[in-house]
PDB file of N, CA, C and O in Angstrom:
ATOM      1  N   UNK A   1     -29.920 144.387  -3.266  1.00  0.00           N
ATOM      2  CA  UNK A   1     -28.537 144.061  -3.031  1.00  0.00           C
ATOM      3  C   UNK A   1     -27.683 144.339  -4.272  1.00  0.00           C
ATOM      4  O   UNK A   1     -26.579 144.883  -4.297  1.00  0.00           O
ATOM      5  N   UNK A   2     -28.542 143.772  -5.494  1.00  0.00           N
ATOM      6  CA  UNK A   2     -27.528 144.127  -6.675  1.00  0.00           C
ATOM      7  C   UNK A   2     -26.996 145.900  -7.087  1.00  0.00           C
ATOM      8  O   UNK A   2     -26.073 146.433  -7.703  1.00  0.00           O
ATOM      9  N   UNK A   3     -28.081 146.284  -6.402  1.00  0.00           N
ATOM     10  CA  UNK A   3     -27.846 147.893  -6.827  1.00  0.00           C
ATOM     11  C   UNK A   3     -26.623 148.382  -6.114  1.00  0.00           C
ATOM     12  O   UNK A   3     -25.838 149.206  -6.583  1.00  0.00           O
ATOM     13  N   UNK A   4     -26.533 147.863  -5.057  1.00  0.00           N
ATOM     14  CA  UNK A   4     -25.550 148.093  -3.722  1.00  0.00           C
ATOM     15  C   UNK A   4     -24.469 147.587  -3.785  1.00  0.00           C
ATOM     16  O   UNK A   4     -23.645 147.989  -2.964  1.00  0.00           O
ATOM     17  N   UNK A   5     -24.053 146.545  -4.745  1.00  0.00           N
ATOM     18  CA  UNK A   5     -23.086 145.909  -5.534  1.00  0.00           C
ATOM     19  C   UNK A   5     -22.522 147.052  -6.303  1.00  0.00           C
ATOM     20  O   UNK A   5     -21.417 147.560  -6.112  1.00  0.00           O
ATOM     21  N   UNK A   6     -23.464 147.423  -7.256  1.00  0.00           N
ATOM     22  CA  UNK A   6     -22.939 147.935  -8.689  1.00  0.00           C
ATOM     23  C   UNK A   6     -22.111 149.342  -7.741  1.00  0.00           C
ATOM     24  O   UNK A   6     -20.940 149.701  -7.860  1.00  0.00           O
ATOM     25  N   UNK A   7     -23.224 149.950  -6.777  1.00  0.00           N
ATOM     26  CA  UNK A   7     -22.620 151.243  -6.763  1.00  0.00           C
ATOM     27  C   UNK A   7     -21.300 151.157  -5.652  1.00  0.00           C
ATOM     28  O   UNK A   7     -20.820 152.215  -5.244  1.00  0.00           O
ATOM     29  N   UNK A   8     -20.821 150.023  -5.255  1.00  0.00           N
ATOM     30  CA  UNK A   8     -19.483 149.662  -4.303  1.00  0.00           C
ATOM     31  C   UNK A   8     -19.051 149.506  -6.085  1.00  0.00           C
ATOM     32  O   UNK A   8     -19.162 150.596  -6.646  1.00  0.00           O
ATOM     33  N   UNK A   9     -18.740 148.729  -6.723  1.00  0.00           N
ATOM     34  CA  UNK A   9     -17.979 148.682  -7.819  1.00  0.00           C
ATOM     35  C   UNK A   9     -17.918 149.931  -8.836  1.00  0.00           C
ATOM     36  O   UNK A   9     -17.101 149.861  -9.754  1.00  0.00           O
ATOM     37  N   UNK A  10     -18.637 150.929  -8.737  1.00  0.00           N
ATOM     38  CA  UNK A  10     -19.005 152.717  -9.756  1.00  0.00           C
ATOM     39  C   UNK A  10     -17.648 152.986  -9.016  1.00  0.00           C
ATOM     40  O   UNK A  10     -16.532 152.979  -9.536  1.00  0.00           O
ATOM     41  N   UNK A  11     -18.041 153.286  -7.364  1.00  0.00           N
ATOM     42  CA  UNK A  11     -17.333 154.094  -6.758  1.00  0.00           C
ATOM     43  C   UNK A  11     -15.842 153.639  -6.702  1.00  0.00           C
ATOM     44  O   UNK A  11     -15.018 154.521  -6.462  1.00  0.00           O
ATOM     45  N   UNK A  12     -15.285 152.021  -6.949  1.00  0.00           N
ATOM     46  CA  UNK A  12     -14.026 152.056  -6.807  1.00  0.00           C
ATOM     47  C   UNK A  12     -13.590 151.767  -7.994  1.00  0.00           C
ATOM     48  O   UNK A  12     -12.363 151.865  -7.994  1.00  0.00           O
ATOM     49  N   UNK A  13     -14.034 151.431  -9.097  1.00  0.00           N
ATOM     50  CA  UNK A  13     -13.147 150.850 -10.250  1.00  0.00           C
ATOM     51  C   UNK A  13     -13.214 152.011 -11.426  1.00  0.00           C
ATOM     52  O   UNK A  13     -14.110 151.899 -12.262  1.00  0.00           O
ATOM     53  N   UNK A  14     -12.513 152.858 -11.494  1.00  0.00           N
ATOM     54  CA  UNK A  14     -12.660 154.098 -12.407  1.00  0.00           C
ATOM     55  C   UNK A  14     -12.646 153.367 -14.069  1.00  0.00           C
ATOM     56  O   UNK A  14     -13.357 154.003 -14.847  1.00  0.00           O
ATOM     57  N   UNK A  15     -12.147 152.499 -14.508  1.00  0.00           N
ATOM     58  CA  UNK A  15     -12.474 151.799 -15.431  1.00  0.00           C
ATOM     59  C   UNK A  15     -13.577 151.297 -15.718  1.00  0.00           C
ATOM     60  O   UNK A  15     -13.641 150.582 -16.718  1.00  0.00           O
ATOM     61  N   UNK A  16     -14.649 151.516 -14.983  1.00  0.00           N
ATOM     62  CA  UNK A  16     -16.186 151.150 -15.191  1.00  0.00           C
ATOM     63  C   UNK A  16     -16.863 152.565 -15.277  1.00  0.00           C
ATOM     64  O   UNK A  16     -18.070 152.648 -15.503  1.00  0.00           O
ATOM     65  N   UNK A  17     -16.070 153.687 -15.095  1.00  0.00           N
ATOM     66  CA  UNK A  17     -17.012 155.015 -15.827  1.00  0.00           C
ATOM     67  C   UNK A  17     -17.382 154.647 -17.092  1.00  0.00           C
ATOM     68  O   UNK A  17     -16.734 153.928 -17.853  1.00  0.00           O
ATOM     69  N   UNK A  18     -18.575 155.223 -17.321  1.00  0.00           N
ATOM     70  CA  UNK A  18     -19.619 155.075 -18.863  1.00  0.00           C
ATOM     71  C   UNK A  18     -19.958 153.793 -19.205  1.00  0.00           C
ATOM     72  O   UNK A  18     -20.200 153.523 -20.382  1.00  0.00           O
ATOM     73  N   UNK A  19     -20.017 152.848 -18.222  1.00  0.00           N
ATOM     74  CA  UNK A  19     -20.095 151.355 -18.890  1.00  0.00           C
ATOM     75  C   UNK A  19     -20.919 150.834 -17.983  1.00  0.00           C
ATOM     76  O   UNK A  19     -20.772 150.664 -16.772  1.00  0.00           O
ATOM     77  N   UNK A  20     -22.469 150.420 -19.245  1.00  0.00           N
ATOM     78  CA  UNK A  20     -23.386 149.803 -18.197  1.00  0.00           C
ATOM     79  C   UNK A  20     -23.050 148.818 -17.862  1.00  0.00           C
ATOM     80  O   UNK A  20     -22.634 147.872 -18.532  1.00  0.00           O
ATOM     81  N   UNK A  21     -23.203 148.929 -16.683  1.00  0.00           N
ATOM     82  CA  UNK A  21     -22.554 147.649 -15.764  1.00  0.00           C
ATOM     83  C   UNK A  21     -23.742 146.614 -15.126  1.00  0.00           C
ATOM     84  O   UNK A  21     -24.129 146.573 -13.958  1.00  0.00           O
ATOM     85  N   UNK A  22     -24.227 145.727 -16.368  1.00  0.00           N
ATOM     86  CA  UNK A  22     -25.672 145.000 -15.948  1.00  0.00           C
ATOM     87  C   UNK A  22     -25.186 143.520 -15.227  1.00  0.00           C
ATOM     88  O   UNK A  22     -24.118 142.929 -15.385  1.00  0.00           O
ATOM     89  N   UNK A  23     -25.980 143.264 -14.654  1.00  0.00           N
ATOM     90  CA  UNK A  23     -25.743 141.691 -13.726  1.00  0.00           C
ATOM     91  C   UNK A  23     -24.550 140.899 -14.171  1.00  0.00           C
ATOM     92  O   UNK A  23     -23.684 140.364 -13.479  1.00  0.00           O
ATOM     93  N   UNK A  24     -24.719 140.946 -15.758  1.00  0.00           N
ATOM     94  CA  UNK A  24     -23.884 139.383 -16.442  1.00  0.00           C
ATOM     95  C   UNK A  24     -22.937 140.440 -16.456  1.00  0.00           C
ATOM     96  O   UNK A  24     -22.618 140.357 -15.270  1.00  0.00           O
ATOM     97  N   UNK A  25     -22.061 141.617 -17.013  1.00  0.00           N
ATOM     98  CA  UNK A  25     -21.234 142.095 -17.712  1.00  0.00           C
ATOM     99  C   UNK A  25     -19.949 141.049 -16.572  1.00  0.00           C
ATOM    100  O   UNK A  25     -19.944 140.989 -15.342  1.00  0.00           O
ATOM    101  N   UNK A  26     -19.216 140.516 -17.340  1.00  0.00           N
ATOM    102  CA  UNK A  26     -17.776 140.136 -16.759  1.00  0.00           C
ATOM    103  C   UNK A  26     -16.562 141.309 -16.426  1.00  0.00           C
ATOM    104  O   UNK A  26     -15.769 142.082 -16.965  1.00  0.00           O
ATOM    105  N   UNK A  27     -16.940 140.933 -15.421  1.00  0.00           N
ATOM    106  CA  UNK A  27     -15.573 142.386 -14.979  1.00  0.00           C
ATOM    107  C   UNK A  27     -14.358 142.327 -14.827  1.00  0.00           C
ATOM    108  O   UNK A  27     -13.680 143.352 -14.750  1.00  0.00           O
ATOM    109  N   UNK A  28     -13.654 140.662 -14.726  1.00  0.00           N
ATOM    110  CA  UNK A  28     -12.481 140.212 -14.800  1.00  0.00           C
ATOM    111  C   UNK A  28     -12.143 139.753 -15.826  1.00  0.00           C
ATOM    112  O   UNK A  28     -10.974 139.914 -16.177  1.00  0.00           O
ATOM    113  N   UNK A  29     -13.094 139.000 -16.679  1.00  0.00           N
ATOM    114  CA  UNK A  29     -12.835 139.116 -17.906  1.00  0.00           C
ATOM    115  C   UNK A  29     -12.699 139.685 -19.269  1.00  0.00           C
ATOM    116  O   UNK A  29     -12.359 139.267 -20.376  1.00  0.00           O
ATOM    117  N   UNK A  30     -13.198 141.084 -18.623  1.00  0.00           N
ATOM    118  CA  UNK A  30     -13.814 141.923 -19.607  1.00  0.00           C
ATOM    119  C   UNK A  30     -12.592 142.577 -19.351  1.00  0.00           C
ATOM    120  O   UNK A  30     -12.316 143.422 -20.202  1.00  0.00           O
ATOM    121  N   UNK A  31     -11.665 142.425 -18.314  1.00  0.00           N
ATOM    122  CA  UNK A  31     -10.306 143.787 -18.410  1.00  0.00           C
ATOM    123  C   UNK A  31     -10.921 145.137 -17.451  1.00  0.00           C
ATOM    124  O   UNK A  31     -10.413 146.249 -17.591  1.00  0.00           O
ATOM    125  N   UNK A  32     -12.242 144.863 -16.318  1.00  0.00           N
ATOM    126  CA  UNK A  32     -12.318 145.874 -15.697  1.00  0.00           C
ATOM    127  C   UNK A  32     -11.709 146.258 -14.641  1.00  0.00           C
ATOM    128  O   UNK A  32     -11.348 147.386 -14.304  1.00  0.00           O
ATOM    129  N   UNK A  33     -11.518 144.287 -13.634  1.00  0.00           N
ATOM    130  CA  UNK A  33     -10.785 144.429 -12.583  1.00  0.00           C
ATOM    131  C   UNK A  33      -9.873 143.473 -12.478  1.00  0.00           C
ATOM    132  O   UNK A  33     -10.001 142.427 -13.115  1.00  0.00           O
ATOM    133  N   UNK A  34      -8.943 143.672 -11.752  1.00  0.00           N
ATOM    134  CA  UNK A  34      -7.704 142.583 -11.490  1.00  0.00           C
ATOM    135  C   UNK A  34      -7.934 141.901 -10.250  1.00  0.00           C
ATOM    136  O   UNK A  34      -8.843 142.331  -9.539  1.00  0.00           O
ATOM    137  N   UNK A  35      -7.238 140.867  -9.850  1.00  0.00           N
ATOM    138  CA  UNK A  35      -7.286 140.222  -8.265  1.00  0.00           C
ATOM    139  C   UNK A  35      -6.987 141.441  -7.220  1.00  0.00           C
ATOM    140  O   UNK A  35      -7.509 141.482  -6.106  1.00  0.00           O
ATOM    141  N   UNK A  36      -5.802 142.738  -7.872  1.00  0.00           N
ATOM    142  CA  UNK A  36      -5.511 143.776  -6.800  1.00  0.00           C
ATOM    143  C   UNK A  36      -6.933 144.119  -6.597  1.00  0.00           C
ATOM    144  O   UNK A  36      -7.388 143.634  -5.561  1.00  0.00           O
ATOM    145  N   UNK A  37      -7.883 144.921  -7.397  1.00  0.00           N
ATOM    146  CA  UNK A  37      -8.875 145.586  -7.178  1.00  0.00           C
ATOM    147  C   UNK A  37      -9.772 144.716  -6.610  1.00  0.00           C
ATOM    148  O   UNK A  37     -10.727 145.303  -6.101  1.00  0.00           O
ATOM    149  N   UNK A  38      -9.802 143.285  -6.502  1.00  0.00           N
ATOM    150  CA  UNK A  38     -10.873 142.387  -5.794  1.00  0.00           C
ATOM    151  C   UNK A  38     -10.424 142.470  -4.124  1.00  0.00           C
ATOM    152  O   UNK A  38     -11.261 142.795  -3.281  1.00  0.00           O
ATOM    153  N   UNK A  39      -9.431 142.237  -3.867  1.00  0.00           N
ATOM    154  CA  UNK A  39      -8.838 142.663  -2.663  1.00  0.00           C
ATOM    155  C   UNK A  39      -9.540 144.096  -2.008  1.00  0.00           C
ATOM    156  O   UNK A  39     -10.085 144.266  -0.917  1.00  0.00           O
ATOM    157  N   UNK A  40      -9.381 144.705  -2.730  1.00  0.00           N
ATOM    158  CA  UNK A  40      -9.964 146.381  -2.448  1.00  0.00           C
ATOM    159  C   UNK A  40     -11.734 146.128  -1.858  1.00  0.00           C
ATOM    160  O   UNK A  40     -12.197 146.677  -0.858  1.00  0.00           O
ATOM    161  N   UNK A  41     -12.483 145.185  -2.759  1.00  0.00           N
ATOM    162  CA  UNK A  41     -13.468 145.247  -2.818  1.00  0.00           C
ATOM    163  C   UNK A  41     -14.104 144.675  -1.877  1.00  0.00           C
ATOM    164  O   UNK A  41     -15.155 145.043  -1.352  1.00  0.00           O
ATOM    165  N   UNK A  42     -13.096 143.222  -1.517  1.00  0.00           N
ATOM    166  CA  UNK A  42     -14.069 142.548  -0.731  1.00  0.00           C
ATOM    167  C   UNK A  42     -14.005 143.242   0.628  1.00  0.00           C
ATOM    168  O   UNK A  42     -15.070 143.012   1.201  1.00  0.00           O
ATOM    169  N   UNK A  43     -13.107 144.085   1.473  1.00  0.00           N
ATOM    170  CA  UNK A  43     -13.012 145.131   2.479  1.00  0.00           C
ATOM    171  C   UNK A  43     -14.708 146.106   1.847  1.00  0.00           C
ATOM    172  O   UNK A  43     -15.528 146.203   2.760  1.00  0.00           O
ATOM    173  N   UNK A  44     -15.081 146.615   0.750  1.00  0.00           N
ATOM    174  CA  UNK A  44     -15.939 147.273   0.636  1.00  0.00           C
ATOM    175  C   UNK A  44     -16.958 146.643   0.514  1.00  0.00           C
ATOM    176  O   UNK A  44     -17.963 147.211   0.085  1.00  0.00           O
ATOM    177  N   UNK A  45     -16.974 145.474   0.815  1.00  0.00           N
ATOM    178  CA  UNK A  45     -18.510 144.562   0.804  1.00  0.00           C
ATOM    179  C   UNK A  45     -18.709 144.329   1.864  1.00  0.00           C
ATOM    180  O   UNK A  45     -19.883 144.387   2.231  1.00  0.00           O
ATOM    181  N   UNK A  46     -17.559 143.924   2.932  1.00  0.00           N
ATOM    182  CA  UNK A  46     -17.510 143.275   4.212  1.00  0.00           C
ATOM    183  C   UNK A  46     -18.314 144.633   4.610  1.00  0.00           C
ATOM    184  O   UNK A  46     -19.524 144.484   4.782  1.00  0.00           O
ATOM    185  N   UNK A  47     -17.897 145.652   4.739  1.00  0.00           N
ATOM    186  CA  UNK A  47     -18.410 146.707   5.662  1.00  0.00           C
ATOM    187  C   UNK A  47     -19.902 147.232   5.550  1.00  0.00           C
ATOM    188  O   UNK A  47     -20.707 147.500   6.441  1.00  0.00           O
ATOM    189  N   UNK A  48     -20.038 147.306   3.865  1.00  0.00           N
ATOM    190  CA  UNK A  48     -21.772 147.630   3.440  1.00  0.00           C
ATOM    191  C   UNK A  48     -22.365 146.529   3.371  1.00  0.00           C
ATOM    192  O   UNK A  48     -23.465 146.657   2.835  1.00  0.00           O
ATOM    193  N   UNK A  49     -22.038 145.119   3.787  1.00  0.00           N
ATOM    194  CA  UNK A  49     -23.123 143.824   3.828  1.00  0.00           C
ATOM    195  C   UNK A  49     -22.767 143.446   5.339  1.00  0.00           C
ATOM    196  O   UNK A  49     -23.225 142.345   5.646  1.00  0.00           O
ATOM    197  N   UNK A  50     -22.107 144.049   6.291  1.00  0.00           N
ATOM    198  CA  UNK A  50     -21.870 143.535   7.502  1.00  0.00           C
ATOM    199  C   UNK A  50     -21.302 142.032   7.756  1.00  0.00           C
ATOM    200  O   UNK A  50     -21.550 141.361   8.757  1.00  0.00           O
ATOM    201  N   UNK A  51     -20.415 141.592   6.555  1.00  0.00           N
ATOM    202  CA  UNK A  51     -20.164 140.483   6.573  1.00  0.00           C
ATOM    203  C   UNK A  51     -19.049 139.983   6.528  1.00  0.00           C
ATOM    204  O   UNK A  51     -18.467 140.650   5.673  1.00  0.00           O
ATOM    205  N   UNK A  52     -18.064 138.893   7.069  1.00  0.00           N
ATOM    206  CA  UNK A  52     -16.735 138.461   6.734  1.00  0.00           C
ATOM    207  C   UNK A  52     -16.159 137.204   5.681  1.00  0.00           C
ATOM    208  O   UNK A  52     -15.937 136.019   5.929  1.00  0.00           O
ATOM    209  N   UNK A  53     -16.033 137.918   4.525  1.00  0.00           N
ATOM    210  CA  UNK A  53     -15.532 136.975   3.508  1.00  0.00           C
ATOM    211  C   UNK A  53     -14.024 136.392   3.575  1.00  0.00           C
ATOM    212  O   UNK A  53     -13.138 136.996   2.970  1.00  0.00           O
ATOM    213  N   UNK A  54     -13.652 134.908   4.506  1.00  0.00           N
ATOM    214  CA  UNK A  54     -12.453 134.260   3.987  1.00  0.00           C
ATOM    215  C   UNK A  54     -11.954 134.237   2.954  1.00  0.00           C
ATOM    216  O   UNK A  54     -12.369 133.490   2.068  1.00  0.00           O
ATOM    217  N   UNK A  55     -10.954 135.028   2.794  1.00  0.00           N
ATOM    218  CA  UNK A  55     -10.203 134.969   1.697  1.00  0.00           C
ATOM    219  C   UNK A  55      -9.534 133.455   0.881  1.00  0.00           C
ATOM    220  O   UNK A  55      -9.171 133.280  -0.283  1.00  0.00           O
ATOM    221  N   UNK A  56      -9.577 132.471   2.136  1.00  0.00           N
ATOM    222  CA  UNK A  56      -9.046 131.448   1.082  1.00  0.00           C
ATOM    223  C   UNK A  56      -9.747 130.519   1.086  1.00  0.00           C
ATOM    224  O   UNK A  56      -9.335 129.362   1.004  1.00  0.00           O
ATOM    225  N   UNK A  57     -11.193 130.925   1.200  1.00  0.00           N
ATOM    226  CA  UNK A  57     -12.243 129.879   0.802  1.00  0.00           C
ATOM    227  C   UNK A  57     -13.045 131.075  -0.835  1.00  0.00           C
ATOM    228  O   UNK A  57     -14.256 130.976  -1.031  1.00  0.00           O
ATOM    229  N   UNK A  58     -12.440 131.764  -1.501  1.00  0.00           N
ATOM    230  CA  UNK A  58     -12.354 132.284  -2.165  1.00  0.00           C
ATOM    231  C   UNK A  58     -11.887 132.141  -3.696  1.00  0.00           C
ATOM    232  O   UNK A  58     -10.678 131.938  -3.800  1.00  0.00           O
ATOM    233  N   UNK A  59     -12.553 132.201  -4.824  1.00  0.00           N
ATOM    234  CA  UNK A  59     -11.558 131.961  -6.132  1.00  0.00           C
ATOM    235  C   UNK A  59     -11.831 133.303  -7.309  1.00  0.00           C
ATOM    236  O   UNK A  59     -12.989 133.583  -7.616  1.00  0.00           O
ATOM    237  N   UNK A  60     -11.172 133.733  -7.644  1.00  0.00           N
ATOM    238  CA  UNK A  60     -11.083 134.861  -8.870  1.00  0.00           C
ATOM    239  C   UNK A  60     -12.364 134.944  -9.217  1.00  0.00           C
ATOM    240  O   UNK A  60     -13.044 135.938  -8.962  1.00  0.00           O
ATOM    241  N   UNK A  61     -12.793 133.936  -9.813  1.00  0.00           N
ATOM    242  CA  UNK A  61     -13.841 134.012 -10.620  1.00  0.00           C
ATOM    243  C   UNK A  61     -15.281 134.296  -9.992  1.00  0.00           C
ATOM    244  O   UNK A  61     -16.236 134.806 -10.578  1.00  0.00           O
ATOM    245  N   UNK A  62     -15.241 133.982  -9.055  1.00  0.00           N
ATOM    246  CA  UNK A  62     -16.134 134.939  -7.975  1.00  0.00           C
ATOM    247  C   UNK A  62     -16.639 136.155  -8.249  1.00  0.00           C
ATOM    248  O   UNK A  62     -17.472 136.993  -7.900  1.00  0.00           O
ATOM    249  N   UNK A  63     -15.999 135.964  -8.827  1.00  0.00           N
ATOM    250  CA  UNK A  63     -16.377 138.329  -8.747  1.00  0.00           C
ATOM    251  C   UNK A  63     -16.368 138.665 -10.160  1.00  0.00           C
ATOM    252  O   UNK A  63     -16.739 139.783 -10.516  1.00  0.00           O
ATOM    253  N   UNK A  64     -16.112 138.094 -10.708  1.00  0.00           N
ATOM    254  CA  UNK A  64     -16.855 138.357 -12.551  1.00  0.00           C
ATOM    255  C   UNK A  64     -17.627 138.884 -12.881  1.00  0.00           C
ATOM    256  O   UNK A  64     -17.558 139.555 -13.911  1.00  0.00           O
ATOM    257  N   UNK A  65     -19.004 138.778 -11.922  1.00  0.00           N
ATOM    258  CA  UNK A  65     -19.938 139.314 -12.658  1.00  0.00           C
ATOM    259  C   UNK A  65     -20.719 140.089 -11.005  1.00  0.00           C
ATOM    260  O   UNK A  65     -20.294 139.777  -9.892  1.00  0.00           O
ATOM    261  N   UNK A  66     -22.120 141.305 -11.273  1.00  0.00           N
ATOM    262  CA  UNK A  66     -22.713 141.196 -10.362  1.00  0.00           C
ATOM    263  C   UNK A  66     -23.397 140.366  -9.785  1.00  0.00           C
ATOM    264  O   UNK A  66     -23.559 140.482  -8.570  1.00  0.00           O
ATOM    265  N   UNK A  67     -24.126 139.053 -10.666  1.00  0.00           N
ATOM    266  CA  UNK A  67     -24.885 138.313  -9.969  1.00  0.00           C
ATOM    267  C   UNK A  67     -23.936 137.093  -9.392  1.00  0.00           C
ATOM    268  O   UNK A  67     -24.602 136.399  -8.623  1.00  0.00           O
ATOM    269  N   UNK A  68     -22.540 136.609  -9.538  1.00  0.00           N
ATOM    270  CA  UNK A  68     -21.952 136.045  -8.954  1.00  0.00           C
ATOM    271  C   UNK A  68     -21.139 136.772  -7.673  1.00  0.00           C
ATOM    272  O   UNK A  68     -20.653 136.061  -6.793  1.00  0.00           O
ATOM    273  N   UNK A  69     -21.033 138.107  -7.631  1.00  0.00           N
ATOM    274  CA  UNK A  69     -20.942 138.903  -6.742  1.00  0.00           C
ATOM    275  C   UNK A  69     -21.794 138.716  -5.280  1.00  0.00           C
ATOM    276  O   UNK A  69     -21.568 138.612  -4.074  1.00  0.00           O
ATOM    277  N   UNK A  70     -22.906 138.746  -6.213  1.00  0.00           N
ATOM    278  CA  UNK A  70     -24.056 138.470  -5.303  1.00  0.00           C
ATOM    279  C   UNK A  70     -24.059 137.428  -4.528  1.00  0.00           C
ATOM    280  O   UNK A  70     -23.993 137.599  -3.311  1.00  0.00           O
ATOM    281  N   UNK A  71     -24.170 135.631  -5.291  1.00  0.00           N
ATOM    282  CA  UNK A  71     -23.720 134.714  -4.259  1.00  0.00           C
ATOM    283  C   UNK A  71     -22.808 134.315  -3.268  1.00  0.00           C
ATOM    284  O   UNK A  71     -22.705 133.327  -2.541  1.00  0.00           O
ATOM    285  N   UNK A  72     -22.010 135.622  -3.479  1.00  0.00           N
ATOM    286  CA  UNK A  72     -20.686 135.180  -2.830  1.00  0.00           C
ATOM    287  C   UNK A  72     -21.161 136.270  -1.367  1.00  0.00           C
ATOM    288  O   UNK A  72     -20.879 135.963  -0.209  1.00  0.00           O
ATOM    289  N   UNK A  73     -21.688 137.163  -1.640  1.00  0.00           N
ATOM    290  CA  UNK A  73     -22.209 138.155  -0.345  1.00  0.00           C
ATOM    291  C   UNK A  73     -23.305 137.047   0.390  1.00  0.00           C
ATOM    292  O   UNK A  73     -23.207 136.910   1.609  1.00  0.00           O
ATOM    293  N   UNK A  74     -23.934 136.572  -0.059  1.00  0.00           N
ATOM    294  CA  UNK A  74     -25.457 135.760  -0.013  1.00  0.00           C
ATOM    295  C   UNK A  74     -25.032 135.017   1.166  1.00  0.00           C
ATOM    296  O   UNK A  74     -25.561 135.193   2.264  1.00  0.00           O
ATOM    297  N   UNK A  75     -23.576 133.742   0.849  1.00  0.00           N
ATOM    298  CA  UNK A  75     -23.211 132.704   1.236  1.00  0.00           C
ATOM    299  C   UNK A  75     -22.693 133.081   3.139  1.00  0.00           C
ATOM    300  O   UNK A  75     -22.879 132.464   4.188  1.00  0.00           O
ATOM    301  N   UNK A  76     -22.125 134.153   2.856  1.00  0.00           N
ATOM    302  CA  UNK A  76     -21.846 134.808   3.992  1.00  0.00           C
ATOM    303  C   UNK A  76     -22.323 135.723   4.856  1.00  0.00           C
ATOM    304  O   UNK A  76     -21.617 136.395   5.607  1.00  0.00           O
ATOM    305  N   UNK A  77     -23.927 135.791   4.751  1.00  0.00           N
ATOM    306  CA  UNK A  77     -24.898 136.132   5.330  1.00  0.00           C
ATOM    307  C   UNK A  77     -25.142 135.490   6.212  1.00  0.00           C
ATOM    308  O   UNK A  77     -25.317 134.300   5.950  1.00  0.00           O
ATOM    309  N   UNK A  78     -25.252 135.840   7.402  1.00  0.00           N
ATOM    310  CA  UNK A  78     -25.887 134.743   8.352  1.00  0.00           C
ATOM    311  C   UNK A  78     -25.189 133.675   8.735  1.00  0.00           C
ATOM    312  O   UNK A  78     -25.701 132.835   9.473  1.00  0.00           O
TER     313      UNK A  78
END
């Protein structure tokens, strides 16, 4: 799943060219992505995890990293 993460986040955030992008790296804090580009993303998770993420059971910090990425796909499994 994490691989399938990283490469939905390669393909949309052009600010993550050349930058290993490992589990912990912070991506909102680090200045990679904004709330616009999380918007973008969670449409690109819903479709490659078959899943529907409520947006306002949702908070920024969610998406910081890949492995918090991860729980947030996880939760809405099933």
């Amino acid at each position: 799943m994490k691989d399938k993460i990283r490469e939905i986040l390669l393909a949309n955030i052009d600010e993550l060219d050349g930058v290993d992008l490992t589990d912990d790296l912070e991506l909102i804090t680090g200045g990679y992505i904004d709330s616009f580009d999380i918007i973008g993303l969670i449409s690109e998770f819903e479709d490659a995890f078959d899943i529907s993420i409520p947006l306002e059971d949702l908070e920024v910090g969610q998406f910081d990293t890949v492995n918090s990425i991860e729980k947030v796909i996880r939760k809405f499994q099933n």
